[in-house]
C-alpha positions as CSV (number, residue, x, y, z in Angstrom):
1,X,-15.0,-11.7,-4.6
2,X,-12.2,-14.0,-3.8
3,X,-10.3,-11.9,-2.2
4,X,-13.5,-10.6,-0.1
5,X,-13.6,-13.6,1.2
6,X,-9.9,-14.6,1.5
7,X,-9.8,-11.1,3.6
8,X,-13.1,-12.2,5.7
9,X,-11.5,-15.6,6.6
10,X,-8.5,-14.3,7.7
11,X,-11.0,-11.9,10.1
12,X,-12.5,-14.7,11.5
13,X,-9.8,-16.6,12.6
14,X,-8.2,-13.1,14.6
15,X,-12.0,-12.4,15.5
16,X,-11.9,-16.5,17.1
17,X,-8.9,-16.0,19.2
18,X,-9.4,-12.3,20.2
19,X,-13.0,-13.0,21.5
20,X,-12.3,-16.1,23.3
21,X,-9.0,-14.8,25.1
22,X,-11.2,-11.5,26.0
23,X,-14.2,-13.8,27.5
24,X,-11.9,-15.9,29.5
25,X,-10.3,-13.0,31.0
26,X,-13.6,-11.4,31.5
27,X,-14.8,-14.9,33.7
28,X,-11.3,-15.2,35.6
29,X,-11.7,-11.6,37.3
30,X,-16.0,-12.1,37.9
31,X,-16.9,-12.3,41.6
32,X,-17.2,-15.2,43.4
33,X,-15.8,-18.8,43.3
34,X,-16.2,-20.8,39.8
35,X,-16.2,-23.7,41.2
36,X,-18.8,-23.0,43.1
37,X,-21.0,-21.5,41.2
38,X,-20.6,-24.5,38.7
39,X,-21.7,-26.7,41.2
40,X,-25.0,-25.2,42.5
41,X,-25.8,-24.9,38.7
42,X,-25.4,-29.0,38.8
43,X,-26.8,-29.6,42.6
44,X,-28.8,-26.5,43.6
45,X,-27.5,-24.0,46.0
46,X,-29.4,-26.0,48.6
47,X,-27.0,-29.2,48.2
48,X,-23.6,-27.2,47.5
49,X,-21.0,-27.4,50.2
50,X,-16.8,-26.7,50.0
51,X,-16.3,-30.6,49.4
52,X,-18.4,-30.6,46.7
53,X,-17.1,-27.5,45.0
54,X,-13.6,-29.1,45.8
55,X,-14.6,-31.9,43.6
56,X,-15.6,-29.9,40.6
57,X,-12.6,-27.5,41.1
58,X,-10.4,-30.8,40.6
59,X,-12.8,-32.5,38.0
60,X,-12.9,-29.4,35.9
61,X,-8.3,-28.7,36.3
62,X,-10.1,-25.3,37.6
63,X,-7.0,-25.4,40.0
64,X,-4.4,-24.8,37.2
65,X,-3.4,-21.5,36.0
66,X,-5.1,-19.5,34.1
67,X,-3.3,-19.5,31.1
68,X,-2.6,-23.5,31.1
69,X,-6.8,-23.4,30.9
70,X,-6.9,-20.7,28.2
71,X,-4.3,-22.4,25.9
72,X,-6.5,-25.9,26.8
73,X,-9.3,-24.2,25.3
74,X,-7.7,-22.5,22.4
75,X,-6.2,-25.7,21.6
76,X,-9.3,-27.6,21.1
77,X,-10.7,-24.9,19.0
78,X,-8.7,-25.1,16.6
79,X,-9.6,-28.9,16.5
80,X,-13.2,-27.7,16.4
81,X,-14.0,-29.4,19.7
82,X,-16.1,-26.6,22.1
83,X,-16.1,-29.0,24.8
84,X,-18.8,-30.2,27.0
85,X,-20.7,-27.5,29.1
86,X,-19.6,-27.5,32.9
87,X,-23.2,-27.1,34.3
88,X,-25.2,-29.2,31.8
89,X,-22.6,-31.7,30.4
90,X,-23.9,-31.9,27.2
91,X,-22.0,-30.9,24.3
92,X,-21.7,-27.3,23.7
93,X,-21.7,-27.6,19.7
94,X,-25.2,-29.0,20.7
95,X,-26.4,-26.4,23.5
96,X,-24.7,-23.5,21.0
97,X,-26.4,-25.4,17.8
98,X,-30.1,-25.3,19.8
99,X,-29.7,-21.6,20.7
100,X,-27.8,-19.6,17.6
101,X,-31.4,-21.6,15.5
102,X,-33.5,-19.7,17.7
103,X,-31.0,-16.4,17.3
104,X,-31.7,-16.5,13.2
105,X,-35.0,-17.4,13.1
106,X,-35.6,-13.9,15.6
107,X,-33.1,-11.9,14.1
108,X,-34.0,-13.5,10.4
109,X,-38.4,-12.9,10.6
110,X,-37.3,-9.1,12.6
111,X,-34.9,-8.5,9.7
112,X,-37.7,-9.2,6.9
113,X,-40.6,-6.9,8.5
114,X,-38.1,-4.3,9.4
115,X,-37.2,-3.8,5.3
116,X,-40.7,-4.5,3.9
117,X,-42.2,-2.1,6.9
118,X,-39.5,0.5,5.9
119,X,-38.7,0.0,2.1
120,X,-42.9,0.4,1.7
121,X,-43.0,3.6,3.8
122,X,-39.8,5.1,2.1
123,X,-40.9,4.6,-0.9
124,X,-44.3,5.6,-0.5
125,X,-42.9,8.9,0.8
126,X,-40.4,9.1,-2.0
127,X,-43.0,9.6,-4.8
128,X,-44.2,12.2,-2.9
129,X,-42.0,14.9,-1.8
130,X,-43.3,16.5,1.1
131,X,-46.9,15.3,0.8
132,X,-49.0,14.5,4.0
133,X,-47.6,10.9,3.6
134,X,-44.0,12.3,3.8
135,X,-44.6,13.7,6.6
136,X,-46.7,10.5,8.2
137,X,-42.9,8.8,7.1
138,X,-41.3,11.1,9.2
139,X,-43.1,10.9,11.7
140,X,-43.3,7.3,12.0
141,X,-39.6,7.2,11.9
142,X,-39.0,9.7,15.0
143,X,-41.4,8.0,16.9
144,X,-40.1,3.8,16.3
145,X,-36.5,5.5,16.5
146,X,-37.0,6.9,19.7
147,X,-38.7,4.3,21.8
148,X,-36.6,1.5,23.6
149,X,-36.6,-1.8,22.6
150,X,-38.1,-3.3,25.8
151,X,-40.5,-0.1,26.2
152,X,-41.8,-1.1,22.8
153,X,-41.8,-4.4,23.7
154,X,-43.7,-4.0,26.7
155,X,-46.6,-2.1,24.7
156,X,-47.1,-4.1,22.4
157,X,-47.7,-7.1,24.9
158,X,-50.5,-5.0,26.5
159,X,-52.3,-4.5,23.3
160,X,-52.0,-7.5,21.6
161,X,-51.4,-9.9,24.1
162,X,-53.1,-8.5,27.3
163,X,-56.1,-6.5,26.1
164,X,-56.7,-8.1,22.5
165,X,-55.4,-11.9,23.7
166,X,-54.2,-12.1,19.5
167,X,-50.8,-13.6,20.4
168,X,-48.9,-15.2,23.4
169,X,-46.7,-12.7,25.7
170,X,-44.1,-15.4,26.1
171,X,-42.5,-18.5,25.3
172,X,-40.7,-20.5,22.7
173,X,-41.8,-22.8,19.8
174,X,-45.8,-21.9,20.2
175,X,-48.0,-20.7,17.4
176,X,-47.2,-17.0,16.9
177,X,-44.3,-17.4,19.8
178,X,-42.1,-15.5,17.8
179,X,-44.6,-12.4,16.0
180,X,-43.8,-10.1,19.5
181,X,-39.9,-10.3,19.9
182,X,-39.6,-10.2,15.4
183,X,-42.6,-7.3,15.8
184,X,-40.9,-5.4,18.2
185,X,-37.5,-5.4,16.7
186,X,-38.5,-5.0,13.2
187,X,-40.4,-1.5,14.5
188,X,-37.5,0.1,15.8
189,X,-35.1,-1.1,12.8
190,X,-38.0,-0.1,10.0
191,X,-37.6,3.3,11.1
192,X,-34.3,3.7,10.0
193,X,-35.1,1.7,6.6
194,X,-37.5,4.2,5.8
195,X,-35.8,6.8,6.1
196,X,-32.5,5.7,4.3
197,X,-35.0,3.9,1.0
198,X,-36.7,7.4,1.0
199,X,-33.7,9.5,0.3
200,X,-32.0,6.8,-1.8
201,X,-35.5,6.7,-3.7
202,X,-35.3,10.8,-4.8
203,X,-31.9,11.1,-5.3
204,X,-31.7,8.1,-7.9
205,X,-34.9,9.1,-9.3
206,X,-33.2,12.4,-9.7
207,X,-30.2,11.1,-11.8
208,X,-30.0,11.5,-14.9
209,X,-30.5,8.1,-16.1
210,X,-33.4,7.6,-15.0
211,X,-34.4,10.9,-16.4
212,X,-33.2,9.5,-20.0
213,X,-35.7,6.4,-19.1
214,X,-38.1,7.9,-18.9
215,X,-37.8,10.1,-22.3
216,X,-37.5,6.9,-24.0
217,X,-41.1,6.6,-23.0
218,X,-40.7,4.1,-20.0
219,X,-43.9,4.0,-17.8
220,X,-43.1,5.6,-14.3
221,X,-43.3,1.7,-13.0
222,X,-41.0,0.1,-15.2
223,X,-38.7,3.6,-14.9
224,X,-39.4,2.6,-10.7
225,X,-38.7,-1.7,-11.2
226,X,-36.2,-1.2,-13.6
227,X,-34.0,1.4,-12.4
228,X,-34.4,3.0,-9.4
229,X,-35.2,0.3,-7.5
230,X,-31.5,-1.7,-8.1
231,X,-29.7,1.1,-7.9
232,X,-31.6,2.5,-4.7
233,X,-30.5,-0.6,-2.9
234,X,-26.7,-0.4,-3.7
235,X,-26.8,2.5,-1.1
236,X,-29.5,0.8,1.2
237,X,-27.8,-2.9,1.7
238,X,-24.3,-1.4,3.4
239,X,-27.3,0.0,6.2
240,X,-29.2,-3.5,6.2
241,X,-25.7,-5.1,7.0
242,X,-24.5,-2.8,9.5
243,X,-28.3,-2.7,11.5
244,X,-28.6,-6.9,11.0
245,X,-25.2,-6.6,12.8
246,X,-27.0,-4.5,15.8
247,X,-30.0,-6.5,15.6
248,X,-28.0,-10.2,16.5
249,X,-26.0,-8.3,18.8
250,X,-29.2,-6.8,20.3
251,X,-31.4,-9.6,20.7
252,X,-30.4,-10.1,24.6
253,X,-32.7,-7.4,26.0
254,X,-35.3,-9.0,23.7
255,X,-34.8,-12.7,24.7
256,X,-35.3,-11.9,27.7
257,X,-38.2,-10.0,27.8
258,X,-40.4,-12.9,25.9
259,X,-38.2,-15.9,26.8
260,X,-37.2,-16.6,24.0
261,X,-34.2,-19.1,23.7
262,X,-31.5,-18.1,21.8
263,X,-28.2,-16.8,22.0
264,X,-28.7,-14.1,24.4
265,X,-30.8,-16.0,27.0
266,X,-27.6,-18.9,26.5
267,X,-25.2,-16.2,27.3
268,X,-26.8,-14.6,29.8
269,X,-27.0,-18.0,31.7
270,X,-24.0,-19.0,30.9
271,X,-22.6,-15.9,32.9
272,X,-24.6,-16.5,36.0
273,X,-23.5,-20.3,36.2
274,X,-20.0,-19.4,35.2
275,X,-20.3,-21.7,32.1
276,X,-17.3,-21.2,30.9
277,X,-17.1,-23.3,27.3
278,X,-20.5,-22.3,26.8
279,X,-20.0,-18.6,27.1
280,X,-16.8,-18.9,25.1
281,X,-18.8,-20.7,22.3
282,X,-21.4,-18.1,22.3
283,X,-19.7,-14.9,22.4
284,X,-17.5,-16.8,19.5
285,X,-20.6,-17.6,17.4
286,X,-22.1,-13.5,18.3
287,X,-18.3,-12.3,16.9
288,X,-18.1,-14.8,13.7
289,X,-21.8,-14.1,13.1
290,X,-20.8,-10.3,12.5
291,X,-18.2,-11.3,9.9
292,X,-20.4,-13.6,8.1
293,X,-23.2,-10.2,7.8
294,X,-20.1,-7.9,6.7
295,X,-18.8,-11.3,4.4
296,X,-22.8,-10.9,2.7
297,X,-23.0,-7.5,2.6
298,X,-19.9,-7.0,0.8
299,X,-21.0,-9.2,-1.7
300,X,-24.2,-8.3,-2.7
301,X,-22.7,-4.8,-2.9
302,X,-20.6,-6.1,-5.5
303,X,-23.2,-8.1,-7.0
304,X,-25.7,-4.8,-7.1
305,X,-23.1,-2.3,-8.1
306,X,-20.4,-3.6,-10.3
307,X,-18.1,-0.9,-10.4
308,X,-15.4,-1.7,-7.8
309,X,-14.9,-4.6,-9.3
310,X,-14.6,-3.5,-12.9
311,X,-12.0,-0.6,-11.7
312,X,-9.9,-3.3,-10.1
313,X,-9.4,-5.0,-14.0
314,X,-6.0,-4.2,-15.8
């Protein structure tokens, strides 16, 4: 495990100074002048003029090179100090902080229903080999697989929020705010959870230690707690990791469909202002987020199936 994470830190720092070098780049060649655009996000378009995007070019050193700005910004990274956003003014630890809470609380209640949605259904289907609920399973899982995020999205706002008025369309930090963003992600991810817990379900309860449980006289639910269900979600985690990886990643479409502040409406604001040390810090957080999900997943797969580890032993 220490060297898991000795390898993961090391990822992150590369992951830190590969990201940010890539974002800067990305902003220098956007259309459009910076400074500019900096300053109707402070004034309003309606109050911008050349003088005063002069005065934020100079304010800002937006008139240096490139690089001089890029090794600025590296430099105070590695002091841990994001800077102040260039729109806002406020601290972008702060702005970042406010928006990566809303991103995990999303991506956190979508990742729950997704498994408990798909673990139930795959399991259901795996005590029954081809049985009409099988089939259901399967059917269910083309179906959430195969609809868009947004289209699914969109749906379910008609039904329950238009037609049945159950929960609000929109917003942030209202009662039930977050059920239609976490509902509609956790549909299109429970699909493939399903799908992988039914297959891992039969082929453990094939193997043939579970076939010696259960001629010591093991009930078929203990045989099921005890151990298919552990070893079942040795293979299922590595596929939680890699789709919790999709689902922060993913969340932009999602954000913006109900509103919902987090990391994706930040960045996607942050682009259109030309934001600069905020959408640095966020694309940073995004990146370091994935290695902290690979960091867990590699660890509870040692922690489920000890073997790797007890091979690496002299």
């Amino acid at each position: 495990m220490a060297r898991v994470l000795a390898g993961r830190a090391s990822q992150a720092v590369g992951v830190a100074v590969l990201v940010s070098g890539l974002c800067f780049l990305v902003v220098q060649r956007l259309p459009g002048d910076v400074a500019y655009r900096i300053a109707a996000g402070r004034y309003g378009y309606d109050l911008v003029d050349e003088e005063a995007a002069a005065g934020v070019r100079e304010e800002l050193g937006l008139d240096r090179p490139a690089w001089q700005q890029l090794l600025s910004w590296l430099g105070d990274l590695g002091s841990l100090d994001l800077g102040r956003s260039l729109v806002t003014h406020q601290p972008v630890l702060s702005e970042v902080g406010y928006y990566l809470t809303g991103t995990l609380q999303l991506a956190g209640a979508a990742l729950v229903l997704a498994i408990v949605i798909g673990c139930t259904l795959g399991t259901a289907a795996a005590l029954r080999p081809g049985s009409a609920v099988d089939r259901l399973t399967d059917l269910w899982v083309a179906l959430v697989r195969a609809l868009p995020a947004f289209l699914l999205g969109l749906v379910l706002v008609v039904v329950l929020s238009v037609h049945l008025k159950l929960l609000p369309a929109a917003g942030h930090g209202g009662a039930g705010a977050i059920v239609l963003p976490a509902l509609t992600l956790a549909l299109g991810l429970s699909g493939l959870f399903a799908r992988v817990a039914r297959d891992a379900v039969v082929a453990t309860r094939q193997s043939e230690h579970v076939r010696f449980a259960r001629t010591k006289g093991l009930s078929e639910r203990l045989v099921l707690l005890r151990h298919v269900a552990r070893n079942a979600a040795a293979v299922l985690v590595p596929y939680v990791g890699v789709q919790a990886v999709v689902l922060v990643e993913g969340v932009v479409v999602v954000e913006a469909l109900f509103s919902w502040q987090g990391l994706g409406h930040a960045l996607v604001h942050a682009v259109f202002w030309r934001d600069i040390p905020v959408l640095q810090a966020t694309a940073l957080v995004l990146a370091l987020l994935v290695v902290a999900v690979n960091t867990l997943v590699d660890l509870a797969g040692l922690w489920l199936d000890p073997r790797p580890r007890q091979g690496s032993r002299p």
